[in-house]
N, C-alpha and C positions, 0 to 999 in steps of 0.2 A: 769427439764422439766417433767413433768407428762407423763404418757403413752399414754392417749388420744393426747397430742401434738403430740407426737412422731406419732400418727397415722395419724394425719390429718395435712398435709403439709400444706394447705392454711393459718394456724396458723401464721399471723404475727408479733402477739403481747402477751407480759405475759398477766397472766390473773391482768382485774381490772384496765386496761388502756382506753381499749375501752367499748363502751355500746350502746347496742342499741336503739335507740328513736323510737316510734310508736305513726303515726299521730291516734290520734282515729276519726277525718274526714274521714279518710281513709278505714280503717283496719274493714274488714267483718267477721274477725275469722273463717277465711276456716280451717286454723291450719298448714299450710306447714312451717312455719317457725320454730313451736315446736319441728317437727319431725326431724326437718332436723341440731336442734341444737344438737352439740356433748356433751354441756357442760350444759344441761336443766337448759338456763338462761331465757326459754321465757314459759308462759302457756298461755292458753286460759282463761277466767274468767269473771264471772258477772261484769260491772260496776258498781262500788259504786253510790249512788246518788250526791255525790258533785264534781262527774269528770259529769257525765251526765248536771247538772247544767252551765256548762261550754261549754257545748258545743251550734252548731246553731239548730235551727229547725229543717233542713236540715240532722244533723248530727247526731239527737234524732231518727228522723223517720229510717236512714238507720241501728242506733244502735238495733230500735226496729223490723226490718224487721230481723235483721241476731238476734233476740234471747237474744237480749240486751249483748253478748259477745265480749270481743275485746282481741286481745291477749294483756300481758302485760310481762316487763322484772322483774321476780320474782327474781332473782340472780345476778344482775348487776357484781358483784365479781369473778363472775366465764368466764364470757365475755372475749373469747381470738384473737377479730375481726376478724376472719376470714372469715364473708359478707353472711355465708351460708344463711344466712336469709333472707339477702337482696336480694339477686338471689331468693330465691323461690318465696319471695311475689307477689302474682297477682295482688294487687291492689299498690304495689311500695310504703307500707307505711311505711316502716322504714328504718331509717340510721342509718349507726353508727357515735359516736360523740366521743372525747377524753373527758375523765372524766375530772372534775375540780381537782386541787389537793389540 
């Protein structure tokens, strides 16, 4: 167990089991969820243009209002589900999901 485990109790899972998923419908990149990870599996970051392609109308204009940034999981490896993330989000856009194996 790493130290950071040992520090943070809500640690349910080894790392690399779970990971977090972010709707980018959703997700305004306020940043609480960056801050509040232990294991810096989550950044803030420009959208590529072929995730922007993908997305609705809708979801182009809310990307370009908040600065065209969304956070995204940069470390999935490091993910030790403990939901801190999930709890901060204001806009409820991410869960965590069990990796495929």
């Amino acid at each position: 167990m790493s130290d950071q485990a040992a520090i943070d109790p809500d640690c349910k899972f080894a790392a690399g089991i779970m990971m977090p998923v972010i709707d980018p419908g959703r997700c305004e990149a306020k940043g609480p969820c960056v801050t509040s990870c232990p294991y810096d599996v989550l950044a803030i970051r420009i959208v590529p243009q072929e995730i922007k392609e993908t997305m609705s109308w809708l979801g182009r204009v809310k990307l370009f209002v908040h600065g065209g940034k969304q956070a995204f999981a940069i470390d999935v490896d490091a993910c030790h589900g403990c939901g801190l993330c999930v709890q901060v989000c204001p806009e409820s856009a991410i869960k965590l999901q069990r990796r495929q194996a």
